[in-house]
C-alpha positions as CSV (number, residue, x, y, z in Angstrom):
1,X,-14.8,39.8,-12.1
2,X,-16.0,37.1,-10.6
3,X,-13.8,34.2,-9.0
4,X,-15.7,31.3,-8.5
5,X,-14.2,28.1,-7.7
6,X,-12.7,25.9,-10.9
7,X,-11.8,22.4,-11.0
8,X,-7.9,21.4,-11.6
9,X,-9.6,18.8,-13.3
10,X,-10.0,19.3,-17.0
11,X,-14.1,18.6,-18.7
12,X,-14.2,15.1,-19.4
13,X,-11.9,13.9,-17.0
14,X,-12.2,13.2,-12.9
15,X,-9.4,12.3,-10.7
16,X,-9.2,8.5,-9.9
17,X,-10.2,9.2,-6.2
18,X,-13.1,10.0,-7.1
19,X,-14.3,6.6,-7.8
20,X,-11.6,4.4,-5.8
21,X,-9.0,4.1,-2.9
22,X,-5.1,3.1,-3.0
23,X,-3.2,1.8,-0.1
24,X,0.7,1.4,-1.3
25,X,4.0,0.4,0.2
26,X,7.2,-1.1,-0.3
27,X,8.4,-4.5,-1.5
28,X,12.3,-3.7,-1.2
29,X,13.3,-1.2,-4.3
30,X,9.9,-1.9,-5.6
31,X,6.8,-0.3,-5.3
32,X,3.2,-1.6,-4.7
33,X,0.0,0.2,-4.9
34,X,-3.2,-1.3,-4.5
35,X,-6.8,0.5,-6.2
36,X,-9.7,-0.9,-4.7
37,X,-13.2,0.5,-6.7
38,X,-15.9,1.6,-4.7
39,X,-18.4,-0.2,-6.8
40,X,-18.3,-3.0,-9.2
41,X,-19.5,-0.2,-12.4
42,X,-16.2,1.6,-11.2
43,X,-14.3,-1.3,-11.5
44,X,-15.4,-1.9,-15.2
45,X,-14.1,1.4,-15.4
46,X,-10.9,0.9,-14.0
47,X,-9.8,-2.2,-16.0
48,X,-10.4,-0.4,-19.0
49,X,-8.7,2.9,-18.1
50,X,-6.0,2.4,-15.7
51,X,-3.1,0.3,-17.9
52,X,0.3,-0.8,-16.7
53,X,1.7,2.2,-19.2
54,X,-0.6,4.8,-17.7
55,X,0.6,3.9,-14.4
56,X,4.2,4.0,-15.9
57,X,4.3,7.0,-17.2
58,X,2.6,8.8,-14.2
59,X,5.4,8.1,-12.1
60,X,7.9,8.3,-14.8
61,X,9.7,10.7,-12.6
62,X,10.3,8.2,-10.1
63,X,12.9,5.8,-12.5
64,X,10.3,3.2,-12.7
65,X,11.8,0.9,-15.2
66,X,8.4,-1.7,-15.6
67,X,4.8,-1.8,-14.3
68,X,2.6,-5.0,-14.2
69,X,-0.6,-5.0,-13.2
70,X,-2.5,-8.2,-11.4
71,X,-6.6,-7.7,-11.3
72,X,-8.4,-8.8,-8.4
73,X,-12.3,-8.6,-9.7
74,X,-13.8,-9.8,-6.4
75,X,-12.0,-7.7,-4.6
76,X,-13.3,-4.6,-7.1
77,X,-9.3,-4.2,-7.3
78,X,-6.0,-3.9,-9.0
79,X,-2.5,-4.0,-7.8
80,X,0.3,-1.9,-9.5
81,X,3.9,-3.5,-8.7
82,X,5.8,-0.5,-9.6
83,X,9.8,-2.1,-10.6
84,X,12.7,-0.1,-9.2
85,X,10.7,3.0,-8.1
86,X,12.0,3.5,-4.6
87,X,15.7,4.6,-5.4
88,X,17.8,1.7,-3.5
89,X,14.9,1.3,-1.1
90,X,14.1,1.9,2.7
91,X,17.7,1.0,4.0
92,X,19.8,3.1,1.1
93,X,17.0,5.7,-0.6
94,X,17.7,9.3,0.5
95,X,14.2,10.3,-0.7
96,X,11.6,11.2,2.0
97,X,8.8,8.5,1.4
98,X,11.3,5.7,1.3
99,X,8.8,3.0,1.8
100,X,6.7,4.2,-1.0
101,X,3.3,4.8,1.4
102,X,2.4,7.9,0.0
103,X,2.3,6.5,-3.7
104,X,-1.2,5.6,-3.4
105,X,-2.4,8.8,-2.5
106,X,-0.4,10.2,-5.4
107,X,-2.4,8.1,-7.2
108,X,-5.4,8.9,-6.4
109,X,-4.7,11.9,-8.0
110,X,-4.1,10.4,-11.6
111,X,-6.2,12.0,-14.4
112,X,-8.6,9.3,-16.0
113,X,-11.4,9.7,-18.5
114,X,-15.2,10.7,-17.2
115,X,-17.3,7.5,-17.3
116,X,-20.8,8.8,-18.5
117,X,-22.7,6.8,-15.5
118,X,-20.2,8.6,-13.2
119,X,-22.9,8.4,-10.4
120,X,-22.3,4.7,-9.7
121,X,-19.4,4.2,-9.3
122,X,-19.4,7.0,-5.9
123,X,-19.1,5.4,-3.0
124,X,-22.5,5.2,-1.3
125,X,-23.2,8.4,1.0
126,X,-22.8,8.0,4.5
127,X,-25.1,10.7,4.9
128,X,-27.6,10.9,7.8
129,X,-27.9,7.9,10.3
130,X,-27.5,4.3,10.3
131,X,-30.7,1.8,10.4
132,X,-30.2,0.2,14.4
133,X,-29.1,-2.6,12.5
134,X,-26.0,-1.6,11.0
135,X,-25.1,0.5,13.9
136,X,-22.8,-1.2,16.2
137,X,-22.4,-1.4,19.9
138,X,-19.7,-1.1,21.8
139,X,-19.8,-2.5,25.4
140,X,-18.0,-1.1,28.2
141,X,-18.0,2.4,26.8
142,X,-21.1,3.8,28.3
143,X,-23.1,1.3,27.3
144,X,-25.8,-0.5,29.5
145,X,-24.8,-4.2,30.0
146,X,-27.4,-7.2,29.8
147,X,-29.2,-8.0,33.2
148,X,-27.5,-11.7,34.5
């Protein structure tokens, strides 16, 4: 029988990592996370797919009691402000990620429907090298300084 490797992701559905990032942290009892889109399709995507109440009820766990969400389009972004989802907060939560910084990469996680142009909204490879002028130099390291 053959074993080869599955996908915890169910067919027509990718984790949200796939096309964005999240940074998250604290705000006293509350919780923020942060999704930034790697590309402006994925953020499209994103508006349409990640609500307030999907948010909600994937950390339903946590107690949160009210999501709002605040979009950010030039920024490819939106920002989750997660309402009483830290149990007291930093100075009287007994949980282990009392700040709420490892919320965004929980999130990251989140199921969310397969766009068909799934492609686009990767982040671009980073593949292979640089052009010279995106590479950056780093003086003092090696480097040869100017002549005076």
């Amino acid at each position: 029988m053959s074993h080869a490797a599955t996908s915890h992701v169910p067919t027509g559905r990718i984790a949200l990592g796939e096309i964005a990032h999240a940074r998250s942290g604290d705000k006293g009892n509350h919780a923020n996370i942060g999704v930034i889109a790697y590309t402006q399709p994925g953020y499209e995507h994103l508006r349409t797919v990640l609500t307030a109440e999907r948010v909600r009820e994937f950390f339903a766990t946590l107690g949160t009691t009210r999501v709002e969400r605040f979009e950010m389009p030039r920024l490819w972004a939106l920002n989750f402000l997660l309402y009483d989802a830290l149990a007291g907060g930093a100075s009287q939560s007994l949980r282990i990620d009392t700040q709420g910084k490892l919320l965004g990469t929980a999130m990251l996680e989140l199921e969310i429907p397969r766009p068909d142009n799934l492609a686009e909204m990767r982040p671009p490879s980073h593949d292979g090298p640089r052009p010279s002028h995106q590479r950056s130099r780093c003086r003092g390291h090696g480097d040869p300084q100017p002549a005076g």
